[in-house]
C-alpha positions as a LaTeX table, in Angstrom:
\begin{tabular}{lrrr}
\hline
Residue & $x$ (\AA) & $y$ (\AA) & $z$ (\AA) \\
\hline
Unk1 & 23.34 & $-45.81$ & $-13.96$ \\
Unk2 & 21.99 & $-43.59$ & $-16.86$ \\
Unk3 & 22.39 & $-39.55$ & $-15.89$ \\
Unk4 & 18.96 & $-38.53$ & $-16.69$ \\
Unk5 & 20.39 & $-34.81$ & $-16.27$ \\
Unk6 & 23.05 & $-35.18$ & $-19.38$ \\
Unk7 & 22.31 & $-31.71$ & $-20.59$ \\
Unk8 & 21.67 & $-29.73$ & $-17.18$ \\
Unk9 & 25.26 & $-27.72$ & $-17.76$ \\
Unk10 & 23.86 & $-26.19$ & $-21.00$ \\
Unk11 & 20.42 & $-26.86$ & $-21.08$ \\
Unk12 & 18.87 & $-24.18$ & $-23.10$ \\
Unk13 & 15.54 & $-25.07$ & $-23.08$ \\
Unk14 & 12.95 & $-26.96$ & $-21.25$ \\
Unk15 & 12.76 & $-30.11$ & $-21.64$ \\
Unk16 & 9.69 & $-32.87$ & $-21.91$ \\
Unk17 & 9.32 & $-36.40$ & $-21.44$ \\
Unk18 & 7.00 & $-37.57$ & $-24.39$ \\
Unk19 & 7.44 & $-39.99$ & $-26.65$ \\
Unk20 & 6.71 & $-38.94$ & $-30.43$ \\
Unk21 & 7.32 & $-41.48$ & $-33.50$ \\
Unk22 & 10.26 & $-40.20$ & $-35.71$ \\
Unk23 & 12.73 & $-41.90$ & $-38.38$ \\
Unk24 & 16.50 & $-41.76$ & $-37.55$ \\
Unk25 & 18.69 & $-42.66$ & $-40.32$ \\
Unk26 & 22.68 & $-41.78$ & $-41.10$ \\
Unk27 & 25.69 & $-44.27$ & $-40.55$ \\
Unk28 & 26.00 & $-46.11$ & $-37.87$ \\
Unk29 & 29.13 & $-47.04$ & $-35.63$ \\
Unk30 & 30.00 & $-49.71$ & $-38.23$ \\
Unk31 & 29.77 & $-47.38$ & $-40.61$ \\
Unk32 & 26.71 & $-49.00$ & $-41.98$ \\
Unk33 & 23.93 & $-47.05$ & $-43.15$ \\
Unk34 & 20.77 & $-47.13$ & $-41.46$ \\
Unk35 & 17.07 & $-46.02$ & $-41.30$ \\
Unk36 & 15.09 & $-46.73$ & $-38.13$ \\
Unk37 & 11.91 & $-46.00$ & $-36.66$ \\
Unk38 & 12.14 & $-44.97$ & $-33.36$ \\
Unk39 & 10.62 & $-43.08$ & $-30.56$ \\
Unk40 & 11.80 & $-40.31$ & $-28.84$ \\
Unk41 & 12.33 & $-40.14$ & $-24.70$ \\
Unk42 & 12.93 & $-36.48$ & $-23.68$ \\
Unk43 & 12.37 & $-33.38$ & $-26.47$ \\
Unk44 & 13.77 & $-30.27$ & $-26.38$ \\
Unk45 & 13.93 & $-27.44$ & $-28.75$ \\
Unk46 & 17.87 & $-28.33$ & $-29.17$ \\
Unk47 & 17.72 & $-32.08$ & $-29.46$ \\
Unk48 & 16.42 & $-34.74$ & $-27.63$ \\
Unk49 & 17.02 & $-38.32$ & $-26.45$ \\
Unk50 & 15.92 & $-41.94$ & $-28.35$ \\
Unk51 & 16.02 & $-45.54$ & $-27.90$ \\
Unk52 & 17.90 & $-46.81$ & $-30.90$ \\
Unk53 & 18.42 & $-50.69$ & $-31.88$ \\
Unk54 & 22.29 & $-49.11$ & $-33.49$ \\
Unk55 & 25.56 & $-48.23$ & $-31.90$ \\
Unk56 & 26.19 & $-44.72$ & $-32.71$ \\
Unk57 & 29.18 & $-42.88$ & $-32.25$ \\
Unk58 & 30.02 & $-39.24$ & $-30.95$ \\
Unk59 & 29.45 & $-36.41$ & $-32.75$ \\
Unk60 & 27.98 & $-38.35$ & $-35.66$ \\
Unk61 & 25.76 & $-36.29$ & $-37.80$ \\
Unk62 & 21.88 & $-37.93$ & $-38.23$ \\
Unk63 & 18.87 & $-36.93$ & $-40.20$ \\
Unk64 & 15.49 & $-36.79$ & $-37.73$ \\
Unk65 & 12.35 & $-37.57$ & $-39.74$ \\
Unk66 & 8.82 & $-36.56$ & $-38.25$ \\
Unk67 & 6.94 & $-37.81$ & $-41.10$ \\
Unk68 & 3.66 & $-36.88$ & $-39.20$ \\
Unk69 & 4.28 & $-33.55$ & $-39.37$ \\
Unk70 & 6.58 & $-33.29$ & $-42.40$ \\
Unk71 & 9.61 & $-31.91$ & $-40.94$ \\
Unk72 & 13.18 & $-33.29$ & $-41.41$ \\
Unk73 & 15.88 & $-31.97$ & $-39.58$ \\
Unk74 & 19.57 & $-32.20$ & $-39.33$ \\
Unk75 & 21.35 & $-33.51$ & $-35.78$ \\
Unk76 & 24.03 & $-34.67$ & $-33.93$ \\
Unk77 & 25.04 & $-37.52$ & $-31.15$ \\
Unk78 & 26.19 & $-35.76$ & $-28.16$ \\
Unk79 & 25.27 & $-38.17$ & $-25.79$ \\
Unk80 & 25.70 & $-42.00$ & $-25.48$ \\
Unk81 & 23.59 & $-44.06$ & $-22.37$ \\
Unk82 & 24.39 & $-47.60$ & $-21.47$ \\
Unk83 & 22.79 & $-50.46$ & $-23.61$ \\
Unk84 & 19.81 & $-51.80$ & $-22.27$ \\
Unk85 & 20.49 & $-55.30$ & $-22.93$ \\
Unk86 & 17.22 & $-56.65$ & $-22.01$ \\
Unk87 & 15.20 & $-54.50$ & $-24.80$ \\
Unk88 & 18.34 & $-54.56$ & $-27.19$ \\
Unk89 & 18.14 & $-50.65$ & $-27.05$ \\
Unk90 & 20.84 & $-47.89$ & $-27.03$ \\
Unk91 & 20.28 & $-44.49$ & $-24.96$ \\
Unk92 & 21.25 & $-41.73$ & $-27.60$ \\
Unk93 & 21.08 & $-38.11$ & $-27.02$ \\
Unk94 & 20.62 & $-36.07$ & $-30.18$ \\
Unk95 & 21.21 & $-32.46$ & $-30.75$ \\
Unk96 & 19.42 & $-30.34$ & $-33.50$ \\
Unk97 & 21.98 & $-28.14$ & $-35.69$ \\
Unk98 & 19.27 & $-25.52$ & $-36.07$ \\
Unk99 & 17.44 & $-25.53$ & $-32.64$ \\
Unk100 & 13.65 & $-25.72$ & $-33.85$ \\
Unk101 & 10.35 & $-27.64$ & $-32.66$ \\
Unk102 & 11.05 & $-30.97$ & $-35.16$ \\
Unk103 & 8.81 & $-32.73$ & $-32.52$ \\
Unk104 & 5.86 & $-30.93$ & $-33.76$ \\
Unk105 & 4.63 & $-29.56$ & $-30.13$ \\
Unk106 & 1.72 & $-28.50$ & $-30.11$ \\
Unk107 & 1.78 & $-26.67$ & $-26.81$ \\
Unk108 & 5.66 & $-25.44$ & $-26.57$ \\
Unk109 & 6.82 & $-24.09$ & $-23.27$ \\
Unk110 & 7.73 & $-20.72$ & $-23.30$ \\
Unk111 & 11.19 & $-20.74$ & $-24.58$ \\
Unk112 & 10.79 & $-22.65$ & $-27.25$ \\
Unk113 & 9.65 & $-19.68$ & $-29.25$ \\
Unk114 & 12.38 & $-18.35$ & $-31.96$ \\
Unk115 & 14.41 & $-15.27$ & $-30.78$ \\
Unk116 & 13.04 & $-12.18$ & $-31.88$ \\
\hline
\end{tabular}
């Protein structure tokens, strides 16, 4: 059973379910390279979680590509779901290096705003 809750301990910002077209790429599990465009699941100002066709590994560092709004960011695999074997899809959770609003939100919640 997937934990749907994977960051509750440290959550450190709200999250929200939307999905929003973005372009992973880094190396995979293999050690292959790989670009891939994906959708995201959950968003967060620190990171998020995709559906990925590639087996990632831990702490793997990834580049996150929202070519809509022209921001690339810098992230990390900190969380690794079950395969879904009937879609061929990986659960990855992904978070940002420099927490920031990659997804391109238009309406943020609240603490999603930087620090002052």
């Amino acid at each position: 059973k997937m934990d749907e809750d994977y960051l509750k301990p440290n959550r450190r910002s709200t999250r929200v379910t939307i999905s929003i077209h973005i372009f992973v790429s880094g190396v995979d599990a293999d050690g292959n390279n790989f670009s891939e465009s994906v959708y995201t699941q959950v968003v967060n100002k620190h990171g998020g979680k995709i559906a990925t066709t590639h087996h990632m590994a831990m702490g793997t560092e990834v580049l996150i590509d929202n070519r809509v709004r022209g921001v690339v960011a810098k992230a990390r695999v900190v969380w690794l779901g079950e395969k879904d074997d009937a879609r061929n899809f990986y659960s990855v959770g992904l978070e940002l290096l420099e927490p920031q609003n990659v997804w391109g939100m238009t309406f943020p919640p609240d603490d999603w705003r930087p620090e002052s």
